[in-house]
C-alpha positions as CSV (number, residue, x, y, z in Angstrom):
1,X,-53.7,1.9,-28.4
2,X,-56.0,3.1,-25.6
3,X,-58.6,0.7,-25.4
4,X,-59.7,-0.8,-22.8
5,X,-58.9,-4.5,-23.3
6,X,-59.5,-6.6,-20.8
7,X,-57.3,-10.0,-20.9
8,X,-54.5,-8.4,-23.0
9,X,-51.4,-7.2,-21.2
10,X,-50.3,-3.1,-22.1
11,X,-47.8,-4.9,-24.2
12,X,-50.0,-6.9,-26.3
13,X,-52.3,-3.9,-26.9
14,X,-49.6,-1.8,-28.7
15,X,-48.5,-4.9,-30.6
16,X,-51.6,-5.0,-31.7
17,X,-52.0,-1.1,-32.4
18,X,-48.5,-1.7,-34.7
19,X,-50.1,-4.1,-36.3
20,X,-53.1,-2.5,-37.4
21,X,-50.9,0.7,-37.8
22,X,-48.7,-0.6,-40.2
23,X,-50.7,-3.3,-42.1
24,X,-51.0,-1.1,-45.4
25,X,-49.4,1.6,-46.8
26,X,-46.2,3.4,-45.0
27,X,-44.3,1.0,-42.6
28,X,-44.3,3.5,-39.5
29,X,-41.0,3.6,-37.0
30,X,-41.6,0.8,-34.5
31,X,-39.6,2.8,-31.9
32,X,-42.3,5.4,-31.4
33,X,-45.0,3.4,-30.1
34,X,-44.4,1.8,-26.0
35,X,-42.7,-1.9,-27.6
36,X,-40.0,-3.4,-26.1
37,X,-37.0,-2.9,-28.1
38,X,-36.1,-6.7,-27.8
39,X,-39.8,-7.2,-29.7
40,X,-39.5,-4.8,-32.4
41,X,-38.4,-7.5,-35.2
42,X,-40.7,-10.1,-34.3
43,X,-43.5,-7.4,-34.2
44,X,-42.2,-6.3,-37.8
45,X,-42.1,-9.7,-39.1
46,X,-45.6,-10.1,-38.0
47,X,-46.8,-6.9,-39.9
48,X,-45.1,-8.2,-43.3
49,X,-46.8,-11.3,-43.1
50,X,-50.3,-9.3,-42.6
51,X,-49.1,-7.1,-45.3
52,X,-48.5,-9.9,-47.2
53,X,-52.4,-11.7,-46.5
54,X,-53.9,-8.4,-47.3
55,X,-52.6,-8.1,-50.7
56,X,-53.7,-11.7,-51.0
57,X,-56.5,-11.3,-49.8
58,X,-57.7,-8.1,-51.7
59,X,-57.6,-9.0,-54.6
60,X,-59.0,-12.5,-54.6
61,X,-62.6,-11.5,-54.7
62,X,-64.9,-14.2,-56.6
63,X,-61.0,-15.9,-58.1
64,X,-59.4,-18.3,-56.0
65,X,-55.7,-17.7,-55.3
66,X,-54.2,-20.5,-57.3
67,X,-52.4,-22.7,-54.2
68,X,-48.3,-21.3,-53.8
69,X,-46.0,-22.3,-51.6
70,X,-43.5,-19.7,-49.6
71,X,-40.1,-20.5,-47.9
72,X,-38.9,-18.1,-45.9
73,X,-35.0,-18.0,-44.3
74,X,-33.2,-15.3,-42.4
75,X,-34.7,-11.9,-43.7
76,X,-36.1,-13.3,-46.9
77,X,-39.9,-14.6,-48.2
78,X,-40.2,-16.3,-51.4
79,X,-43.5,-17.2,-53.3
80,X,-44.0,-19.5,-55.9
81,X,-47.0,-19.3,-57.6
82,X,-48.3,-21.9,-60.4
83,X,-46.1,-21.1,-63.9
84,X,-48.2,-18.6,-65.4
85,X,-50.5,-17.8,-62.9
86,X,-49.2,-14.2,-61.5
87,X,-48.7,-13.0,-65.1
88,X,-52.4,-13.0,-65.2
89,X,-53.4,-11.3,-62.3
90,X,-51.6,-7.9,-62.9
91,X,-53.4,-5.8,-60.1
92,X,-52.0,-8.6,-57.9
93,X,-48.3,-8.1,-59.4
94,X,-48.3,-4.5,-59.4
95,X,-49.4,-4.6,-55.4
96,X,-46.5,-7.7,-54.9
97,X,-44.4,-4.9,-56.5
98,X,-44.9,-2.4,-54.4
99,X,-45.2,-4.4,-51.4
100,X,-41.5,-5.8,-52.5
101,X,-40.3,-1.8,-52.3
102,X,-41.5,-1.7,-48.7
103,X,-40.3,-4.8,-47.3
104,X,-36.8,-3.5,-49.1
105,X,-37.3,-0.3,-46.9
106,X,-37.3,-2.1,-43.5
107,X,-34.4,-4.5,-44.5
108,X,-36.6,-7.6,-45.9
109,X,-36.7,-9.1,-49.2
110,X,-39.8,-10.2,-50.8
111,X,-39.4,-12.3,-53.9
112,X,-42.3,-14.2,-56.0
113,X,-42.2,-16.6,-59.0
């Protein structure tokens, strides 16, 4: 939030700041750092989607995350993962799970097959 930053606007640096703010854990109140209002739901849609790559991303380790496909429309995100696939990896579902309560918080649905 206050670093010096050369090349990126004031703007861009609290975007990021959200960003790094909100990419685990609690989804914090967009309205209390300095973002346009008109910028809040693209900024919160970019924070799911980081959400989202982290729990991908965290508990891949030496596994490869089998290939999925995700269609997204309006306020919703839907994964499909190879038939059988998730059911095996269930540190990955528990962590889809509770990433499905947040986005259900901020008025997103997260859904995964």
């Amino acid at each position: 939030t206050y670093s010096d930053l050369p090349g990126f606007t004031r703007q861009d640096q609290q975007i990021m700041a959200a960003l790094v703010l909100n990419h685990r854990r609690k989804i914090r109140d967009l309205s209390t750092l300095d973002i346009q209002p008109y910028l809040h739901e693209k900024v919160l849609c970019l924070t799911l989607v980081l959400r989202l790559a982290v729990v991908l991303n965290r508990f891949r380790h030496d596994k490869v995350v089998t290939e999925f496909s995700a269609q997204a429309n309006d306020k919703k995100l839907v994964l499909t993962f190879a038939q059988g696939w998730l059911e095996q990896q269930p540190l990955l579902l528990a962590e889809l799970e509770r990433e499905q309560g947040t986005w259900e918080k901020v008025g997103f649905q997260l859904e995964y097959v």
